[in-house]
C-alpha positions in Angstrom: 35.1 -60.0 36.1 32.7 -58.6 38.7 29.3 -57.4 37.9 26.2 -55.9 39.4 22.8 -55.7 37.9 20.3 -53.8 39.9 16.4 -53.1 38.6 12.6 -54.2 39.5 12.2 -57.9 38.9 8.3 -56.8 38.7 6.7 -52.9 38.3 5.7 -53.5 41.5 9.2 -54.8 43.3 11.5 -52.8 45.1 15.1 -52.5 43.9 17.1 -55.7 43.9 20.6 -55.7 43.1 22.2 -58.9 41.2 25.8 -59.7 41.6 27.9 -61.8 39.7 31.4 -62.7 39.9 33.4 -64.6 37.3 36.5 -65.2 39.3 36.4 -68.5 39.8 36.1 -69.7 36.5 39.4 -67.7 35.4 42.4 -69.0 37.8 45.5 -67.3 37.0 46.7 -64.4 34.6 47.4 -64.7 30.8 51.4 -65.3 29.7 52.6 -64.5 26.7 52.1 -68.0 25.2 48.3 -67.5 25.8 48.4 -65.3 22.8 48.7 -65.0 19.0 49.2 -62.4 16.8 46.3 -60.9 14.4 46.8 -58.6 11.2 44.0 -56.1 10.8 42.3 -55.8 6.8 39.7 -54.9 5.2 36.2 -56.3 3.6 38.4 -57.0 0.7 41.3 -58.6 2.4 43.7 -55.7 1.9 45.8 -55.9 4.9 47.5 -51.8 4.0 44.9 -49.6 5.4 45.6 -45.8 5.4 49.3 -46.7 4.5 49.9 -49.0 7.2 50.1 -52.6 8.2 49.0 -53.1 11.5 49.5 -56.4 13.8 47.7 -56.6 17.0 47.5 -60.1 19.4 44.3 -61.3 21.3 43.8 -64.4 23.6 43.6 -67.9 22.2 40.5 -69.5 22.2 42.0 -72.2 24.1 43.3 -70.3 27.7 41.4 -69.6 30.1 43.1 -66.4 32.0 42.9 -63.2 32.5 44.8 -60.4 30.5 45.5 -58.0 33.5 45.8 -54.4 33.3 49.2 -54.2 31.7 47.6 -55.6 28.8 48.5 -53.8 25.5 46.8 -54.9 21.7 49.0 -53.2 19.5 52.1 -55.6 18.9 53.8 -53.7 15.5 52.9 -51.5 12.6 54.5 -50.9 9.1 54.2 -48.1 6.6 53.4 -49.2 3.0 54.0 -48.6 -0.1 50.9 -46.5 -2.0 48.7 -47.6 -4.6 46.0 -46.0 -6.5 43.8 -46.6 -3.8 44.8 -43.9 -1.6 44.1 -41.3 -4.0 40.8 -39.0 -4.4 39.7 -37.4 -7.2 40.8 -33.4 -6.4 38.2 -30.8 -6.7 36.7 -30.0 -9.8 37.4 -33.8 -11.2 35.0 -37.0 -11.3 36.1 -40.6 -11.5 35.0 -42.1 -15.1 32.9 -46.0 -14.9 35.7 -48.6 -14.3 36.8 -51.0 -17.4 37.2 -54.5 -17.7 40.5 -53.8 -18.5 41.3 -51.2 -16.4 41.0 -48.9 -13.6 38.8 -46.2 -13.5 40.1 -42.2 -13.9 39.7 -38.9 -12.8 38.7 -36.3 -15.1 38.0 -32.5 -15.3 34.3 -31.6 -15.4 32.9 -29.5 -18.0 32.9 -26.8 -15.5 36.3 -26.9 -14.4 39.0 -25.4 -16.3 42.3 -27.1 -14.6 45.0 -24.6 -15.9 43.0 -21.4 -14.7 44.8 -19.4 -12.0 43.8 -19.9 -8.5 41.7 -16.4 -7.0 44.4 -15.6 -4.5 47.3 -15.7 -7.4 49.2 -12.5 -7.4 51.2 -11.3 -10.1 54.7 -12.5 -10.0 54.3 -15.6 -8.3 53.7 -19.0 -9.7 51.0 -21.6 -9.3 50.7 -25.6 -9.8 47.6 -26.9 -12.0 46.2 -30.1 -10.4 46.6 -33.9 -11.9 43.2 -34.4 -10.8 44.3 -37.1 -7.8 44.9 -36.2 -4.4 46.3 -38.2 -1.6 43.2 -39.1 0.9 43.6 -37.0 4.2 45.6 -39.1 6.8 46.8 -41.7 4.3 50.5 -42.1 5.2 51.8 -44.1 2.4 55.1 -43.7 0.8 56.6 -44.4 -2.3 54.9 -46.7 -5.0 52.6 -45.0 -7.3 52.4 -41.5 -7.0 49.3 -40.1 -9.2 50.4 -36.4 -8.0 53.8 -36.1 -9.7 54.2 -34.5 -13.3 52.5 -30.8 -11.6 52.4 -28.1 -14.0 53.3 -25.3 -12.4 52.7 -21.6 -14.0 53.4 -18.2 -13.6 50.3 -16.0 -12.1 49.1 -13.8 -14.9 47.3 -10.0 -14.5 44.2 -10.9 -15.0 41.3 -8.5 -15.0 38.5 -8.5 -11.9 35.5 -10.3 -11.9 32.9 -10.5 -9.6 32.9 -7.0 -8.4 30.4 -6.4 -5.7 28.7 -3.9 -3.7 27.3 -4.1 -0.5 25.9 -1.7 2.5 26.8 -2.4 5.7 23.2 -2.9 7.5 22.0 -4.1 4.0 19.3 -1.3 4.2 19.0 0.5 0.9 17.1 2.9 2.5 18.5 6.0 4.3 17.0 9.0 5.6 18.5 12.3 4.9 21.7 13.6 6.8 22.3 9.9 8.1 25.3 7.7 7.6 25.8 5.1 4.8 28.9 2.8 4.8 29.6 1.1 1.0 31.9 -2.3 1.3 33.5 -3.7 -2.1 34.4 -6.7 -2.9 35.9 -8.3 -6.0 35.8 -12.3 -6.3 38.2 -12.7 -8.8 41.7 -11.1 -11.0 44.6 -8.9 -9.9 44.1 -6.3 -7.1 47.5 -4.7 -6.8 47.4 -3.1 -10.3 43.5 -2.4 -10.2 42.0 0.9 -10.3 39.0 1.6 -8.6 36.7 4.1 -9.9 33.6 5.2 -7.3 30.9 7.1 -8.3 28.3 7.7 -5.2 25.3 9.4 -7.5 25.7 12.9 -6.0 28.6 14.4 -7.6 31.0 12.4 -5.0 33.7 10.8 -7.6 36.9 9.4 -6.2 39.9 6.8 -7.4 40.7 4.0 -5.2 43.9 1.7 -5.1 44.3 -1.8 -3.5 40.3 -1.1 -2.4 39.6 -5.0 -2.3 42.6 -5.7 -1.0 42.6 -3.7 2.2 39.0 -3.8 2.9 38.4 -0.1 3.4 34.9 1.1 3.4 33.5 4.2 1.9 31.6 6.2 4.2 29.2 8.8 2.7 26.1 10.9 3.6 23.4 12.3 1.3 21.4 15.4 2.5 18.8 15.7 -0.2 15.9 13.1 -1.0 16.0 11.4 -4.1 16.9 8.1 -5.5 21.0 7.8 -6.5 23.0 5.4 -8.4 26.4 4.1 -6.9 28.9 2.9 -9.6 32.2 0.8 -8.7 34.5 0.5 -11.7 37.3 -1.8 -11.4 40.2 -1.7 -14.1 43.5 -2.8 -15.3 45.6 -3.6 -18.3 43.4 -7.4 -19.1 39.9 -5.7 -18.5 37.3 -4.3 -16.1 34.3 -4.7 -14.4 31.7 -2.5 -12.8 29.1 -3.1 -9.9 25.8 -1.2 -9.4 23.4 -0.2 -6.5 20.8 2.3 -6.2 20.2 3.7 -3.0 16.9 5.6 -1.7 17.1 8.6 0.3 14.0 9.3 1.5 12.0 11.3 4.9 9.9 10.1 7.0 6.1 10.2 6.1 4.7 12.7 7.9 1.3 12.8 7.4 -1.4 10.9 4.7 -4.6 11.6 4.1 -7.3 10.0 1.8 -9.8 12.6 -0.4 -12.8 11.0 -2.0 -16.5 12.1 -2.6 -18.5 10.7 0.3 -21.2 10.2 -1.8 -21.2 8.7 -5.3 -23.8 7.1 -7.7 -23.7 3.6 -9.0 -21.5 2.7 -11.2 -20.1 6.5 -11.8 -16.2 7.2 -11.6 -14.9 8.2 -8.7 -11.3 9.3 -8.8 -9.7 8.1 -5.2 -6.7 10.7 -3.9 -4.0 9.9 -1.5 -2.3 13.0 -0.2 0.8 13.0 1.7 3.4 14.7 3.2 6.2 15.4 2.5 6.0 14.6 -1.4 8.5 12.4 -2.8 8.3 11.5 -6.3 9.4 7.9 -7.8 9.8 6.3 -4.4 6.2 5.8 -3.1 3.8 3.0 -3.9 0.4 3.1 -3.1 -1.8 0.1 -1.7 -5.6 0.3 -2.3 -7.9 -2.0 -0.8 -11.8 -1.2 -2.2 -14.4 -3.4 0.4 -13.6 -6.6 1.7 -10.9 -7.6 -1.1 -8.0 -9.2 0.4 -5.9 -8.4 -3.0 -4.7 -4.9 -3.1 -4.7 -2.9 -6.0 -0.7 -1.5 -6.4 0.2 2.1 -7.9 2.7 4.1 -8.1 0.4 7.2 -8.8 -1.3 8.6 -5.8 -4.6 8.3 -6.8 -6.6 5.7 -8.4 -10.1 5.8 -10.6 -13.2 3.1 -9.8 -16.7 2.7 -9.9 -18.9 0.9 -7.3 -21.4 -1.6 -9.2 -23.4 -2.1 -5.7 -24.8 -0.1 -3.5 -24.6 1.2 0.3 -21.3 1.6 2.4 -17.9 0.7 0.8 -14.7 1.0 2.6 -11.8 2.4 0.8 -8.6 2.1 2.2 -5.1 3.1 1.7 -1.4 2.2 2.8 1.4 4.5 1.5 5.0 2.8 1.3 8.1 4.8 1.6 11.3 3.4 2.0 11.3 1.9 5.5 7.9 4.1 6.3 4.5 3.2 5.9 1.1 5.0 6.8 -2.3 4.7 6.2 -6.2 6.1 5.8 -9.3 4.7 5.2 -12.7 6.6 4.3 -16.4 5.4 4.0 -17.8 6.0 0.8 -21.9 6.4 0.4 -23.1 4.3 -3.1 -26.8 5.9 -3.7 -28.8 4.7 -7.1 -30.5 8.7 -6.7 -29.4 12.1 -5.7 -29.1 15.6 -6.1 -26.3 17.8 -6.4 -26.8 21.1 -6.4 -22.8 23.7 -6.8 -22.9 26.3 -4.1 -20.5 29.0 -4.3 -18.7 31.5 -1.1 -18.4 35.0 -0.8 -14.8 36.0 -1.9 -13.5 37.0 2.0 -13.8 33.0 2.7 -10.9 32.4 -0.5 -8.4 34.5 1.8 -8.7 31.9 4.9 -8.8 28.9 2.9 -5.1 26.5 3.2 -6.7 24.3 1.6 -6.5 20.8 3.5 -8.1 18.6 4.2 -9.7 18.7 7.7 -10.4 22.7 6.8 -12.5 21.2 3.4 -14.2 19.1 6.1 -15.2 21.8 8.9 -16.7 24.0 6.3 -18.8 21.5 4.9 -19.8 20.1 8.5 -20.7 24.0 9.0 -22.7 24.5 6.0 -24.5 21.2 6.3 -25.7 22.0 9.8 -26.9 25.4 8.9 -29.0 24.1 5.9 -30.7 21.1 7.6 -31.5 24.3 10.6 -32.7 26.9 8.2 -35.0 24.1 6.4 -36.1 21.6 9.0 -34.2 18.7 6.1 -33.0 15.9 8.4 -29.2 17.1 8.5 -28.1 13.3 7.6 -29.8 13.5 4.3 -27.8 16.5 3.7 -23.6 16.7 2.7 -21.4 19.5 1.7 -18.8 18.4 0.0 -15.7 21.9 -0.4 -13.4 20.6 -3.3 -9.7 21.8 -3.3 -8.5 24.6 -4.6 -9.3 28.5 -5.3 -11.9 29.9 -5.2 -13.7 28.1 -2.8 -16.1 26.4 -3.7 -18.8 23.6 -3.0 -21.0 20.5 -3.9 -24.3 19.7 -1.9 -25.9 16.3 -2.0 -29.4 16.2 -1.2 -29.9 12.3 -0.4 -33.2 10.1 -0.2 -34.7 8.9 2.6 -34.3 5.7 3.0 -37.2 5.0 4.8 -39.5 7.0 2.6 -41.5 5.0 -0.3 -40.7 5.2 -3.7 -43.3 6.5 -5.2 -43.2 9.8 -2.8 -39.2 10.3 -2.9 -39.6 12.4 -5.9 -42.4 14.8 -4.8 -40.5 14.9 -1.5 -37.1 15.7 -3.0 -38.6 18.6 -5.4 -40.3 20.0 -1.8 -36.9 19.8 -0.6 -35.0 21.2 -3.5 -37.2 24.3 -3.6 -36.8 24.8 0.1 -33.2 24.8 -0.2 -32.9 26.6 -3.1 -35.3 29.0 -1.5 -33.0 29.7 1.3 -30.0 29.4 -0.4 -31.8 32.8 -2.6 -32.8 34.9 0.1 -29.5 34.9 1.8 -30.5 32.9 4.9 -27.0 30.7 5.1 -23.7 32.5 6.3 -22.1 32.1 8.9 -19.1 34.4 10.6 -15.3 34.4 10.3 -12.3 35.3 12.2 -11.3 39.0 10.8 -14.8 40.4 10.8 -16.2 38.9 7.6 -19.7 37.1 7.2 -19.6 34.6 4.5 -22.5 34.2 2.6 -23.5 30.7 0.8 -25.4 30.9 -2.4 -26.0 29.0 -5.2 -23.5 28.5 -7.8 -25.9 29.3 -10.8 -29.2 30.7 -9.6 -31.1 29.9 -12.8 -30.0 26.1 -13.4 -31.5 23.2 -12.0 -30.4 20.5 -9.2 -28.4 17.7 -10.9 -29.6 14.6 -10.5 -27.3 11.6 -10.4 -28.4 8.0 -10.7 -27.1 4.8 -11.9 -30.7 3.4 -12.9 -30.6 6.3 -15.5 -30.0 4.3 -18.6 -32.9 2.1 -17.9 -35.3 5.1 -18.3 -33.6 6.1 -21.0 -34.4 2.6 -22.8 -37.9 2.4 -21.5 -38.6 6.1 -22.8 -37.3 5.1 -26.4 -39.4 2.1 -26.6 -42.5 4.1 -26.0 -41.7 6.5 -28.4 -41.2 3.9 -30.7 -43.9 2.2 -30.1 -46.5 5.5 -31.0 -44.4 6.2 -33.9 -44.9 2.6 -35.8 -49.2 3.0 -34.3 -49.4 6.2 -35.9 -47.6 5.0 -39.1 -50.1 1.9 -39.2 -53.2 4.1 -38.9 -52.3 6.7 -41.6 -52.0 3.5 -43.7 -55.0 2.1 -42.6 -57.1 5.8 -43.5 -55.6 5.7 -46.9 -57.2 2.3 -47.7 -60.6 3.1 -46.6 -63.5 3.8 -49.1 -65.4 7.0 -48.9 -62.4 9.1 -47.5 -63.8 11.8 -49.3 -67.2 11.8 -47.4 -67.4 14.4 -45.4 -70.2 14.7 -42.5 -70.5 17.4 -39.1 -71.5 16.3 -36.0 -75.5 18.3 -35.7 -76.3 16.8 -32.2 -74.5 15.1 -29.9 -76.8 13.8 -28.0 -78.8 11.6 -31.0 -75.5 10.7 -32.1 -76.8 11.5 -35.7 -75.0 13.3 -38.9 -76.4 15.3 -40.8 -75.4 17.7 -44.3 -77.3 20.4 -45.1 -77.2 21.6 -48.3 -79.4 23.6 -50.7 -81.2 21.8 -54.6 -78.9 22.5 -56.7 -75.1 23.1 -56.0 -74.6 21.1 -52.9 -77.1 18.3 -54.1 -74.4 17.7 -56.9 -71.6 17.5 -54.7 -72.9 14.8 -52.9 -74.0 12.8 -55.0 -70.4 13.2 -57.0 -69.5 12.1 -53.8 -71.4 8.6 -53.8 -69.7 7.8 -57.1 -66.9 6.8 -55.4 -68.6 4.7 -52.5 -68.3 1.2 -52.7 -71.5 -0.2 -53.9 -71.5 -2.9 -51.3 -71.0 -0.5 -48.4 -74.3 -0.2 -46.1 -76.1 3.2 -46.2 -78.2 4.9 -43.4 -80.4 7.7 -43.9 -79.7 10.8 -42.5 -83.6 12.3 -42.3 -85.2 14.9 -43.2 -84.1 18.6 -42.5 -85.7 22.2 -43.4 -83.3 25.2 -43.7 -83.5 28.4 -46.0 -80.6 28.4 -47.4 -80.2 32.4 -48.8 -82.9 33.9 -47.4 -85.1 31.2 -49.3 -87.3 28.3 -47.6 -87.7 25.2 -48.9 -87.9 21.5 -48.6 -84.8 19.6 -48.5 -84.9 16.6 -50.0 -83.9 13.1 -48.2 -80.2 12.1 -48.7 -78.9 8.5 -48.5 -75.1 9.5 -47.2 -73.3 6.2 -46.1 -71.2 6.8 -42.8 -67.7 5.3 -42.3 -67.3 3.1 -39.3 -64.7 4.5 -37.6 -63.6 5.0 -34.2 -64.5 7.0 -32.1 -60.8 9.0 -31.9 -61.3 9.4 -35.7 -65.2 10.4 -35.7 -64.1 12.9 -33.1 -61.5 15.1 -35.1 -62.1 18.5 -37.2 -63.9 18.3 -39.9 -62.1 19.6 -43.4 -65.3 20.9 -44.8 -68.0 23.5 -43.3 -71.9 22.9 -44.2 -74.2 26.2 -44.3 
């Protein structure tokens, strides 16, 4: 009845302590007339809780003592009898909406199969199927209405295994050769003592097991060889069988990876991307490729992988190998060029004896030739590139690349200067270089006699351009042969005599040629203007004579036709 309160009357205050005794207002100690007795229920007035009737007493309202510390609450407590209250619905059951008329009910779910066997029942013992009521945990009723009598109770059958499982212990299915692997099955459900187990580990390892689930024995095994293997558990008896799966990848450690590619490609052209690694192992690879700045990786399970670039300049291609638990990776520059020539160079037979062919070897060779060409021609050595390609014999691919800094309209003067000069030096043996043994290699042209190839992804835009002239003179030509055919006096025919009057004239002699021409004029149009030609004296034969003046009408051409043979000589 004494307390103390301590605090900060203000947030600036110091601590003050309050003290309050209740003493005087309670004079003496309670006596057992000062109480009465008090039944414990619930919200609904049930006064059996958990089985049991409980009466406690408390201080009337009326005294005014104090209990004491021999004070006790609990006055008496009775056990009583159960009702269908203080029962659950067991497992695998669910209480049905209450009636009117009735209480609700606990029945099976559609799930739940009551009279099935439990997973631990062994063969030759027996088993009790559930009512579908239990008694709630720490009820302690007795008597009354018992909703757990009437059990069924039934003999464990053999039934066969279900749920057979296999696991690895580390759950890594992926080993390296030579190391350690521990298997660990399990079966869920039917008989274990009169099960078989089969095992199967992938490499020729068969064995029979007994009482495997039951014991918990695991299966220890090693695999010395790479590959991927298939572990089979069989489990089987008289009622059935069941059988469990897991494939498990033996593989080595990726050693090394390297990624081949032409430096330098044309726009839009195929490029076939390589990934080469070591050591091989077939099936259990996969291959990331990452082309630029995509974030989304292209997946394969083939080591290489064919593209084009629609852009160009520099494009980044890189790589990631996955193996198991390993992983490596490469990345290489590629060059995008709209122009450039390739021209095959080809190695004196001594260089085919030294070659392993690998990579960074490929790569020295080419730095080698590169360096000597750009030297032996004065060509800026970083518009040249030897490219070696795998393979026997050895042999090569060198891209002569445009300046970039050089105009357009001079790149292709420049780059037949500079394929002549190579070409040129690549003919009179200037390029070899020495190697280990005593040998000189010498680097000459694949084909002496063909040309540079020239690769470019503006090609087919030429190509169009060049059609449509051709095209275009074709249907010009056709229109001006129809166009002759229509005009009058086609069969005139007239020689140039002096340029410089700009005059025609037609010689001919009184009687033979006279009639020609004027055959001729019958078919002129009589509406077509005339000019006169003049007068001319020639002795025809030997003979001299006047020659009389001719009205020949001239055809207004142009000058591309005036200019063009004529069919018919004059004398």
């Amino acid at each position: 009845l004494l307390f103390r309160v301590f605090g900060h009357i203000s947030y600036r205050s110091d601590w003050e302590l309050v003290k309050v005794d209740f003493r005087p207002s309670f004079p003496r100690e309670c006596t057992d007339e000062d109480y009465e007795s008090w039944e414990l229920t619930n919200l609904q007035g049930d006064h059996c809780i958990m089985g049991q009737q409980r009466s406690f007493r408390k201080r009337k309202i009326s005294s005014w003592c104090i209990k004491g510390k021999s004070f006790t609450s609990a006055l008496t407590s009775k056990v009583c009898e159960c009702v269908n209250t203080d029962f659950l619905c067991d497992y695998g059951f669910e209480r049905s909406a209450p009636l009117k008329s009735e209480s609700s009910k606990c029945f099976a779910d559609f799930w739940f199969n009551p009279e099935a066997p439990p997973e631990d029942c062994v063969l030759g013992q027996a088993y009790t199927s559930s009512t579908g009521y239990r008694k709630v945990v720490s009820n302690v009723c007795e008597g009354g209405v018992d909703l757990q009598q009437n059990l069924a109770h039934h003999m464990c059958p053999l039934t066969a295994p279900k749920g057979l499982q296999i696991s690895i212990r580390g759950e890594s299915l992926s080993v390296r050769p030579g190391e350690d692997i521990t298997f660990i099955v399990q079966q869920e459900q039917g008989d274990v003592l009169s099960t078989k187990y089969q095992v199967d580990l992938g490499d020729g390892f068969k064995a029979i097991y007994v009482n495997l689930t039951m014991t918990g024995e695991p299966i220890r095994h090693r695999y010395e060889n790479p590959g991927i293997y298939r572990v089979s558990v069989k489990a089987e008896n008289v009622a059935g069988h069941d059988e469990a799966v897991v494939f498990v990848q033996v593989t080595s450690p990726l050693q090394a990876l390297n990624l081949e590619v032409v430096p330098v490609v044309g726009r839009n052209q195929e490029v076939n991307l390589t990934a080469i690694i070591l050591p091989k192992n077939p099936n259990l690879t996969v291959f990331y490729w990452w082309i630029g700045n995509n974030l989304q990786p292209l997946l394969t399970l083939e080591s290489f992988l064919v593209t084009t670039f629609a852009e160009t300049g520099d494009v980044r291609v890189t790589v990631q190998v996955s193996c198991g638990s390993f992983m490596l990776q490469d990345s290489k520059v590629v060059h995008v060029f709209d122009h450039f020539h390739v021209l095959p160079l080809k190695f004196t037979k001594h260089l085919d004896m030294y070659n392993p062919d690998i990579p960074e070897w490929r790569e020295d060779i080419g730095r080698v030739v590169t360096r000597l060409l750009a030297k032996e021609t004065s060509i800026p050595e970083e518009t040249l590139m030897t490219v070696v390609k795998p393979g026997l014999p050895t042999a090569a691919d060198l891209h002569v690349l445009l300046p970039a800094n050089q105009p357009k309209k001079k790149r292709s003067i420049t780059s037949d200067k500079r394929i002549a000069a190579i070409k040129q030096a690549l003919n009179a043996h200037n390029i070899s270089f020495f190697l280990r043994g005593g040998y000189w290699v010498l680097v000459t042209l694949a084909d002496s006699g063909s040309d540079s190839q020239t690769i470019g992804g503006g090609s087919g835009y030429w190509a169009i351009v060049v059609l449509f002239v051709i095209c275009l003179v074709a249907v010009g030509a056709f229109i001006l042969y129809k166009f002759k055919r229509k005009l009058p006096g086609r069969n005139v025919y007239a020689q140039m005599h002096n340029e410089k009057e700009q005059e025609m004239t037609s010689p001919v002699n009184h009687s033979e040629d006279t009639q020609n021409i004027i055959q001729g004029e019958e078919f002129i149009d009589d509406d077509l203007d005339s000019q006169t030609l003049g007068n001319a004296r020639v002795t025809p034969s030997g003979r001299s004579g006047n020659l009389n003046s001719y009205r020949v009408p001239l055809l207004l051409m142009p000058v591309s036709v005036q200019s063009q043979a004529i069919t018919q000589a004059w004398f």
